[in-house]
C-alpha positions in Angstrom: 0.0 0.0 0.0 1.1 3.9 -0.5 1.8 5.7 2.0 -1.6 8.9 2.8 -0.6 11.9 1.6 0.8 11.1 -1.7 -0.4 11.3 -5.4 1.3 10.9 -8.6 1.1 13.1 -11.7 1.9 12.9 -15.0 2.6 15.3 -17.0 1.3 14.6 -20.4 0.2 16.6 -24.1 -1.9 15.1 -27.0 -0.5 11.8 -25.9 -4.1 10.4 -25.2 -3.3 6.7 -27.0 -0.2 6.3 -25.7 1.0 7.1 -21.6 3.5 5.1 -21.3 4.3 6.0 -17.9 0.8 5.3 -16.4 1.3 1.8 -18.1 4.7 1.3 -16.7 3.0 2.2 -13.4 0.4 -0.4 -13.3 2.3 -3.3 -14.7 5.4 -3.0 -12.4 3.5 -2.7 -8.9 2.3 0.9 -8.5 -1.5 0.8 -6.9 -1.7 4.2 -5.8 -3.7 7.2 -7.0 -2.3 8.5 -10.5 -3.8 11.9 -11.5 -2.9 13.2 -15.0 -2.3 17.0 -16.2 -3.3 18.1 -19.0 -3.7 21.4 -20.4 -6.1 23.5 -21.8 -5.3 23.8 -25.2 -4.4 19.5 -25.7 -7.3 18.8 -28.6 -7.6 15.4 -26.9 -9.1 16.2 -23.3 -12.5 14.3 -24.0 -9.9 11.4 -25.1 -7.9 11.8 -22.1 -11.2 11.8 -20.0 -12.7 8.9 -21.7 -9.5 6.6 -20.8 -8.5 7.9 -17.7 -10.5 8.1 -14.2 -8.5 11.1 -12.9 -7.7 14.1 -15.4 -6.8 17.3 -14.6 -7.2 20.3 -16.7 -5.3 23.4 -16.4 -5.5 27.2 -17.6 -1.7 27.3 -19.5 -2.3 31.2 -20.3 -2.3 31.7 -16.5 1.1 30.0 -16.0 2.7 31.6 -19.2 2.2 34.9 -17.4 3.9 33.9 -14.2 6.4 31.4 -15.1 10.0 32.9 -15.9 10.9 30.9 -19.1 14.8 33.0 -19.5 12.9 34.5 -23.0 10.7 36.3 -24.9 8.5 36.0 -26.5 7.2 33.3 -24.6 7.1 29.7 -26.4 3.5 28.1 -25.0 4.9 24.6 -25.9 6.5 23.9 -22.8 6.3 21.3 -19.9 7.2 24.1 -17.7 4.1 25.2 -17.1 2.9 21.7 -16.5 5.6 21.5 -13.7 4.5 25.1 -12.1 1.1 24.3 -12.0 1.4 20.5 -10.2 3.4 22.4 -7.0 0.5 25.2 -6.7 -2.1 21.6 -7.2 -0.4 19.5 -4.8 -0.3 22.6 -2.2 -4.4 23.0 -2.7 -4.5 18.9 -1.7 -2.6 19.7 1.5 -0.4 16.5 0.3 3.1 15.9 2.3 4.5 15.0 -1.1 4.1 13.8 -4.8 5.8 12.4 -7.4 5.4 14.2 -10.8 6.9 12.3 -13.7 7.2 12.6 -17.6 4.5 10.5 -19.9 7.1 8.4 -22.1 8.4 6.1 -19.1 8.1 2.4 -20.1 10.3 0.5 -17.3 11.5 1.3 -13.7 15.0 -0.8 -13.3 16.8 -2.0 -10.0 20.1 -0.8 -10.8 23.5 -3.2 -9.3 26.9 -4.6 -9.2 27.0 -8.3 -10.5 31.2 -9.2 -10.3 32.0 -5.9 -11.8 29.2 -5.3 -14.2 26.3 -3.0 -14.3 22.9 -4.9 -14.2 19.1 -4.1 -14.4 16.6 -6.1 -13.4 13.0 -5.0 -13.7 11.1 -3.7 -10.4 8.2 -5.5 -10.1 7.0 -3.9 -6.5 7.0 0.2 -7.5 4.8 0.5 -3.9 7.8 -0.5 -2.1 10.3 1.3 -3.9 7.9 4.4 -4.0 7.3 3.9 0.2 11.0 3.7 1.0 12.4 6.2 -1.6 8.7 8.6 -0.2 9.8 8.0 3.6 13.3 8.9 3.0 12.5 11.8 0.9 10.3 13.6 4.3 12.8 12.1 7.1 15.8 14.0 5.9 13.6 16.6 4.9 14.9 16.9 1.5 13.4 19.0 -1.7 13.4 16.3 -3.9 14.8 13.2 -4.9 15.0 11.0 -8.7 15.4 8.0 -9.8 18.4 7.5 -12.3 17.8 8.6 -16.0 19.7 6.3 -18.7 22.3 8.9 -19.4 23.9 8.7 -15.5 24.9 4.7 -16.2 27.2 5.9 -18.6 30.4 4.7 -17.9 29.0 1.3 -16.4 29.6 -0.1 -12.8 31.7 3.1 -11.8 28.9 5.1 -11.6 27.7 3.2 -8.9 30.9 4.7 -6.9 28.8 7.9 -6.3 25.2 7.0 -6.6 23.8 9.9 -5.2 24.3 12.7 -8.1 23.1 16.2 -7.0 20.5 16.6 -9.8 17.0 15.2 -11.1 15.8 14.5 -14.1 12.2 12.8 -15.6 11.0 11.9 -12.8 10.6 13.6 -9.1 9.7 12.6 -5.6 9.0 16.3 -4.4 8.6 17.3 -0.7 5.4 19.7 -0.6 7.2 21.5 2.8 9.8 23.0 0.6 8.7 24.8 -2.5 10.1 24.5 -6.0 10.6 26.8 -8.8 10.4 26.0 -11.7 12.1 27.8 -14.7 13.1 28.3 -18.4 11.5 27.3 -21.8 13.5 24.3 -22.5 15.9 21.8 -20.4 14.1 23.2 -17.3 14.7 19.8 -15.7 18.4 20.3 -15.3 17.7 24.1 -15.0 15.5 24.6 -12.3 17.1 21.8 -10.0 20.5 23.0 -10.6 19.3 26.9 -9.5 17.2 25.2 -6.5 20.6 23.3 -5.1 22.7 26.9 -5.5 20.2 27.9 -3.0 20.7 25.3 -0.5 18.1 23.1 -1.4 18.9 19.4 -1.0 17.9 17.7 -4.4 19.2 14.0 -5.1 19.2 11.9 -8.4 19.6 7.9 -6.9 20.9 5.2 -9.0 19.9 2.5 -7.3 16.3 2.5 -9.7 16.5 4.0 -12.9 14.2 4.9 -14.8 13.9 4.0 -18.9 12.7 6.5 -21.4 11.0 6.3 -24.7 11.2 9.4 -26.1 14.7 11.5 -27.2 16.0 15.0 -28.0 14.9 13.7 -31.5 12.1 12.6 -30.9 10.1 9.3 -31.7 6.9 9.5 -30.3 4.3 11.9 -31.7 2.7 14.9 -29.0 4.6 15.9 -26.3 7.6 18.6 -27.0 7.8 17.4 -30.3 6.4 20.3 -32.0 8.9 22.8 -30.4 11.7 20.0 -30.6 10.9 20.7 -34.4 11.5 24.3 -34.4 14.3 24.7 -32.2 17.9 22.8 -32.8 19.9 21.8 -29.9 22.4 24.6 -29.7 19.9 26.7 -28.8 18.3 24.4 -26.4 21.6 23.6 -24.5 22.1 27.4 -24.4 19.1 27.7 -21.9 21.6 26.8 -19.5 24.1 29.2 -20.0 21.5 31.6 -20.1 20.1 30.7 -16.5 23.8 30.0 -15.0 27.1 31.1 -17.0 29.2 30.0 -13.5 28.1 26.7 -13.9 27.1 25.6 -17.1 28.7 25.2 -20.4 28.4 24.2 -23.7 30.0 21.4 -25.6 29.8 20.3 -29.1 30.1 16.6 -30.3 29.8 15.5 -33.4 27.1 18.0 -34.1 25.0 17.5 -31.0 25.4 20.2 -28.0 25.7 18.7 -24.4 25.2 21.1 -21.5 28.1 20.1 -18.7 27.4 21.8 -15.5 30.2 22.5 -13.1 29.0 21.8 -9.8 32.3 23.0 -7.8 30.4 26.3 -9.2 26.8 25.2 -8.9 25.7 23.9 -5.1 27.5 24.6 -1.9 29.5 21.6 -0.1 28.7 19.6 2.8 31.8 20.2 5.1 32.8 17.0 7.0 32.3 17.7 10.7 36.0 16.6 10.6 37.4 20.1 9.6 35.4 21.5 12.9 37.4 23.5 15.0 37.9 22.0 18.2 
């Protein structure tokens, strides 16, 4: 059983046929409430509606005008606005905390050593994982906390060395006691948690369950961000970064693709070891 208190949303755009994530859900364990968010210009709410028991409509002009998307003119195809709207949501439930997660998940992974080599091995009890990850998440009264997106195993079994990884990405286990901004048009995943941490907050990416992904940068699944993926090319998407933090990000080309690489000596303040108190 899930723990009171707590509700999932996805976050999800002309996707109606195919929410992957509320699939993934279901067949790997999860029995909790799942809400979805939609907004109000998708063309397939009554679809939505008809599939789904719990489907939540919101007004996207009103968070265009109060999110900060780091440009202008504003670009109303963004999950941004999605992301500001579940924290004010989850506040009006009075929850304690939420997870709110991208619609093109298809498989949560246990993530391990096995003599040296990086394994996965399907979760097939998400209530558990949810409960403990949920519990941990409120006890050390942290922001927020991610499972492990596919491209933090690069490198295989020595990314396991440091499992805890001071970002979030996809998917978020959010503690309703400490508020979260969210911010810019595009990559305002890495953004916005980045910006939170240089405040203090305490946000965690762990690799012990990862998370697999359908869709890419490129795009292979119709709705969503494809429509602005379209229109804007990834230089000017990984520039979004630099825009929101020139200490700490920067830009890198490879082989035609721009990667953003954040420098977090730069980005989040240290957790001094009591050992360098003075005695």
């Amino acid at each position: 059983m899930i723990n009171n208190n707590f509700l999932v949303f996805i976050i999800t755009h002309k996707r109606a046929n195919s929410v992957l994530t509320f699939t993934a859900l279901r067949e790997q364990g999860y029995s909790g409430d799942i809400c979805l968010i939609v907004d109000d210009t998708d063309n397939q709410i009554v679809e939505y509606k008809q599939k789904f028991n719990n489907v939540v409509v919101f007004n996207k002009q009103e968070y265009i005008d109060k999110v900060d998307t780091l440009c202008y003119p504003k670009n109303p195809n963004s999950a941004v606005y999605a992301r500001a709207f579940v924290e004010d949501y989850a506040r009006s439930l009075n929850l304690k905390s939420f997870m709110l997660i991208d619609d093109d998940i298809t498989r949560f992974n246990f993530r391990y050593n096995d003599n040296g080599l990086l394994r996965s091995m399907k979760v097939s009890n998400l209530d558990d994982v949810i409960n403990i990850y949920n519990n941990y998440l409120l006890e050390c009264n942290l922001s927020t906390i991610s499972f492990g997106g596919g491209a933090s195993y690069i490198g295989g079994i020595s990314c396991l060395d440091n499992n805890m990884k001071r970002r979030c990405f996809q998917c978020y286990l959010r503690n309703v006691s400490i508020p979260l901004t969210w911010v810019s048009n595009m990559n305002e995943d890495y953004i916005s948690t980045v910006r939170e941490g240089k405040l203090g907050k305490l946000l965690f990416e762990l690799l012990d369950v990862g998370i697999v992904a359908k869709e890419t940068m490129t795009g292979n699944q119709s709705g969503g961000m494809q429509e602005f993926y379209k229109q804007v090319d990834t230089f000017k998407r990984s520039f979004f970064s630099v825009i929101s933090d020139p200490s700490s990000f920067s830009v890198q080309n490879k082989k035609d693709k721009f990667i953003i690489r954040c420098k977090w000596n730069n980005a989040v303040p240290k957790i001094v070891s009591s050992f360098y108190k003075k005695r």
